[in-house]
C-alpha positions as CSV (number, residue, x, y, z in Angstrom):
1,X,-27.4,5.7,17.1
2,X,-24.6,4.8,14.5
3,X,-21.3,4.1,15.8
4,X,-18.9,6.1,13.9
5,X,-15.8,4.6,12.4
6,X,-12.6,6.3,15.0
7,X,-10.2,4.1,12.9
8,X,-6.9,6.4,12.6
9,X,-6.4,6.1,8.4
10,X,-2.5,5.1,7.9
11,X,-1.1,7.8,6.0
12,X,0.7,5.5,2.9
13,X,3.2,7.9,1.4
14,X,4.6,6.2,-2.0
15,X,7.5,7.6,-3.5
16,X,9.4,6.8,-6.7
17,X,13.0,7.9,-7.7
18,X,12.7,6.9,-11.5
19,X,16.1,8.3,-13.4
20,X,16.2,9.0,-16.4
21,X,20.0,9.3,-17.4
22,X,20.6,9.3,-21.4
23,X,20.5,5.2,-21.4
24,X,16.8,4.9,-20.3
25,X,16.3,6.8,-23.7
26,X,16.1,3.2,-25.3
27,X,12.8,2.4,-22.8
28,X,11.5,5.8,-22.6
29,X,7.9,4.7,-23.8
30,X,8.0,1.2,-21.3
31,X,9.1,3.3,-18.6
32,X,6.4,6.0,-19.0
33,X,3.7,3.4,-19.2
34,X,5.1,1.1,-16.4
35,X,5.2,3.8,-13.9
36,X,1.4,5.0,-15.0
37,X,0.0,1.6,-14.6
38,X,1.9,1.5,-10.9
39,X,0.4,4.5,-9.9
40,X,-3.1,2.8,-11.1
41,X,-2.1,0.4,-8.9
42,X,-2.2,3.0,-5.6
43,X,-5.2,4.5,-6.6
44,X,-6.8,0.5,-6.5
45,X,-5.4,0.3,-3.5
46,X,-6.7,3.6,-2.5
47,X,-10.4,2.8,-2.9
48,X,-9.6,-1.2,-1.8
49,X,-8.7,0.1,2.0
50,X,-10.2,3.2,2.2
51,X,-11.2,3.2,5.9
52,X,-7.4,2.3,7.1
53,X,-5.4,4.1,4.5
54,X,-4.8,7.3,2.8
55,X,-2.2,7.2,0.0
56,X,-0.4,10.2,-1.3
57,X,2.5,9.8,-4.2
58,X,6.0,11.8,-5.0
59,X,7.5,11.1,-8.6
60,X,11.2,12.4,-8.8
61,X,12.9,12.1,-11.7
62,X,16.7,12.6,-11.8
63,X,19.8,12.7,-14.4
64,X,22.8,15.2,-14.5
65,X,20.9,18.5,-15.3
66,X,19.3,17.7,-11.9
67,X,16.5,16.3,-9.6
68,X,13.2,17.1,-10.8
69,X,9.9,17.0,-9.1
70,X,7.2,16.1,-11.1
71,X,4.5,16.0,-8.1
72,X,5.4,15.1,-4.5
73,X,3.2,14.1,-1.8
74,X,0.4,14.4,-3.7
75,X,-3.2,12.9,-2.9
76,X,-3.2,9.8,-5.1
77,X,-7.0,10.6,-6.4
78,X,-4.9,14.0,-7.9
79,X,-2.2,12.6,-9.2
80,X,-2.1,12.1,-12.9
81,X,-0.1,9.9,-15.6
82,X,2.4,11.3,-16.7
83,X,4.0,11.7,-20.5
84,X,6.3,11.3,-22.4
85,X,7.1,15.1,-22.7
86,X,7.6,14.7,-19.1
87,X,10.2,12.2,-19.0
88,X,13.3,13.1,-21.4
89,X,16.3,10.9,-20.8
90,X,19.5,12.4,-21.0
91,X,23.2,12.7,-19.8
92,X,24.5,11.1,-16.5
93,X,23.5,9.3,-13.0
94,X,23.7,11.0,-10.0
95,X,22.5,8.5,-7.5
96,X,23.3,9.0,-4.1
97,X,22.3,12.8,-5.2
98,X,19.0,12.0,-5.8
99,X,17.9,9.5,-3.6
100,X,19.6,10.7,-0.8
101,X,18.1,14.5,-1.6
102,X,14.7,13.1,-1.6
103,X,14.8,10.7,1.2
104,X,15.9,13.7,3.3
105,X,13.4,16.0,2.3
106,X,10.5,13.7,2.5
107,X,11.6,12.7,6.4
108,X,11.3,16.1,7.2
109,X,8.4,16.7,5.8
110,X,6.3,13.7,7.6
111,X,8.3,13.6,10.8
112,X,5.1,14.8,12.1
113,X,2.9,12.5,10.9
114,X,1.7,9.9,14.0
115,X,1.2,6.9,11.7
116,X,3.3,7.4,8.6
117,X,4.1,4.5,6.2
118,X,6.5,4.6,3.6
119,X,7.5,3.0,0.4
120,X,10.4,4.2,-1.4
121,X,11.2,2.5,-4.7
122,X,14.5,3.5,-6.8
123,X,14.9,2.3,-10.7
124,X,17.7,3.3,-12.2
125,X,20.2,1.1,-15.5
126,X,23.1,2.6,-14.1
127,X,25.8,3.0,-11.5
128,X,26.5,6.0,-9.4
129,X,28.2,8.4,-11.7
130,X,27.4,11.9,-10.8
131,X,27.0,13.1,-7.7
132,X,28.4,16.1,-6.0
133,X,27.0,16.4,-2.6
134,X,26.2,12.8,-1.0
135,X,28.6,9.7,-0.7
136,X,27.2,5.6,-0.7
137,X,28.1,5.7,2.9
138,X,26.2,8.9,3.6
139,X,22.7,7.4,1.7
140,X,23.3,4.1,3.3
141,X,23.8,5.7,6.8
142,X,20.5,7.6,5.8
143,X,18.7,4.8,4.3
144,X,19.5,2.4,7.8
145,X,18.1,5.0,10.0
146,X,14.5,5.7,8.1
147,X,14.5,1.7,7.8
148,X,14.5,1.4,11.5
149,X,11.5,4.0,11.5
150,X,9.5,1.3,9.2
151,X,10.5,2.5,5.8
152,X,10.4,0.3,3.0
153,X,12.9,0.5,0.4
154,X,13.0,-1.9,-2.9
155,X,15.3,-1.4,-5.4
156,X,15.2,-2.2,-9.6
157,X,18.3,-1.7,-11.6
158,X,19.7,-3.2,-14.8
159,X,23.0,-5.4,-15.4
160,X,24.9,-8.3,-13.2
161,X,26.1,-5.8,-10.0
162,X,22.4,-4.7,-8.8
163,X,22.6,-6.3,-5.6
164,X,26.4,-4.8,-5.3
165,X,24.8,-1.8,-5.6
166,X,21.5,-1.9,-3.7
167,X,23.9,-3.3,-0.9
168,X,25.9,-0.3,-0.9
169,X,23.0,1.6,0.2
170,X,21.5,-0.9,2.6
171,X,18.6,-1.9,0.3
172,X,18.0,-5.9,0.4
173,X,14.8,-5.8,-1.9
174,X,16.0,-6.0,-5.6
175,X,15.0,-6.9,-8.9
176,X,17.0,-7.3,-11.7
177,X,16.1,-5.5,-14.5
178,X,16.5,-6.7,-17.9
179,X,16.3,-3.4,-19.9
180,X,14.0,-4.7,-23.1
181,X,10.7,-3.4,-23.5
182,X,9.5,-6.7,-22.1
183,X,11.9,-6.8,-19.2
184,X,10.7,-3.7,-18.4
185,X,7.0,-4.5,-18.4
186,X,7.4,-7.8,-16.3
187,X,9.5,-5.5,-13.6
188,X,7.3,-3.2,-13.0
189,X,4.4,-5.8,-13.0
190,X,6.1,-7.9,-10.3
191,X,6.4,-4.0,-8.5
192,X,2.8,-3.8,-9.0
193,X,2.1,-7.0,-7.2
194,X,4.8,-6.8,-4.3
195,X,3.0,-3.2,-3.7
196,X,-0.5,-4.2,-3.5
197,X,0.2,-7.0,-1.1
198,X,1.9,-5.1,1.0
199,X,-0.6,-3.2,1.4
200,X,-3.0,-5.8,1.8
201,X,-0.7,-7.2,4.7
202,X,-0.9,-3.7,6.3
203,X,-4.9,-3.5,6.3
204,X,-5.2,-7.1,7.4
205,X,-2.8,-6.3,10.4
206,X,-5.1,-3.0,11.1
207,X,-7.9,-5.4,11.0
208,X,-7.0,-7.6,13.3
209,X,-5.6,-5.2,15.6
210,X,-6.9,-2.0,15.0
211,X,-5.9,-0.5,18.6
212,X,-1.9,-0.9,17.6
213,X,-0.1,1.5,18.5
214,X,1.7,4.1,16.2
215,X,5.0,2.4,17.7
216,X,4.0,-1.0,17.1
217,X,2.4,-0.3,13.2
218,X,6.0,1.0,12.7
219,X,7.6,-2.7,13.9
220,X,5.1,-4.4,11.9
221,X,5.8,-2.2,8.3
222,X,9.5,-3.2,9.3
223,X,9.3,-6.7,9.5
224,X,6.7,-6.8,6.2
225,X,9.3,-4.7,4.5
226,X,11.8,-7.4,5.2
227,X,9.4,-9.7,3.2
228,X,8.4,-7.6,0.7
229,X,9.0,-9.5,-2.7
230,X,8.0,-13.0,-1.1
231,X,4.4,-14.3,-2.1
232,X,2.3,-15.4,0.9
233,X,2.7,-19.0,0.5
234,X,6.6,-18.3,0.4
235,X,6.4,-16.7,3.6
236,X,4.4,-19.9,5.1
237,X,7.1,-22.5,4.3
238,X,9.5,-20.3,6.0
């Protein structure tokens, strides 16, 4: 008799905060591509560990008229490209609104979920300008706690204080953006590739140890988080 596969699938829940304040008008078309060919990205990954994982993906867009959900926690074989009818920059940034909103909201959602891994990645070319119901010190307090739980947070903006910024929140993985329509391409390509071997780090550790507990998956997702933009042969000089 075949033996049948008990592997418990990691339950890989991507979600991106993508603003789209009046500025990002200037890179509306590199934006809408360079978050479609991300989300191709997940669905590779999809099919590339589909014994161990099961990806699902939450697109929140977010400028002063408010937070808008264009799918969230959606099955990544069902989620589609979006357009550019679908992303219409305008008006201000409300940051700490929007990210810490969403972070909330998706925590409650999965706080049922035995062996939940997430990736939450925030691009915004602006500062905090907005906001009306969160405070830096309330999304950083936020941010520390779900990082503790395993959470992986990166963080792209535009202009010389991004790492001010980040830091505010208690995000460590940056990128600096330079807001051209090829800065934006090679940002969200390096995105692309920090993503899919973190992934690939995942499967390999459920590989090796596929009887990890749901306690000890969540130490491991912390400590790859901490490495998240470093290359493999970066992390064996270290």
């Amino acid at each position: 008799m075949e033996k049948k596969n008990t592997t418990t699938k990691t339950k890989v829940y991507n979600l991106v905060i993508l603003d789209k304040s009046g500025s990002m008008e200037c890179i509306r078309k590199e934006a809408v591509n360079g978050y479609n060919e991300t989300l191709g990205t997940i669905k590779v990954a999809q099919l590339k560990h589909l014994d161990t994982q099961e990806h699902f993906v939450s697109l929140i867009t977010f400028c002063g008229c408010g937070i808008e959900i264009i799918y969230e926690k959606t099955p990544i074989a069902d989620a589609e490209k979006i357009t550019y009818k679908q992303y219409n920059p305008c008006c201000t940034t409300p940051l700490f609104d929007a990210v810490g909103k969403t972070i909330k909201k998706l925590e409650k959602d999965i706080e049922n979920v035995e062996d939940a891994a997430v990736l939450v990645t925030i691009i915004t070319d602006g500062e905090e300008n907005a906001s009306q119901e969160w405070t830096g010190p309330a999304v950083k307090a936020l941010i520390d706690h779900c990082k503790e739980e395993g959470w992986m947070f990166s963080f792209i903006g535009a202009g010389e204080d991004v790492i001010k910024i980040a830091t505010k929140i208690s995000i460590t993985n940056t990128v600096l953006w330079e807001q051209t329509a090829q800065g934006t391409a090679d940002v969200f390509a390096n995105e692309n590739e920090a993503q899919t071997r973190f992934y690939d780090r995942m499967a390999c550790a459920n590989g090796c140890a596929p009887d990890m507990s749901a306690e000890d998956r969540k130490k491991l997702r912390k400590k790859l988080s901490e490495n998240y933009y470093k290359k493999d042969d970066e992390q064996s000089q270290q």
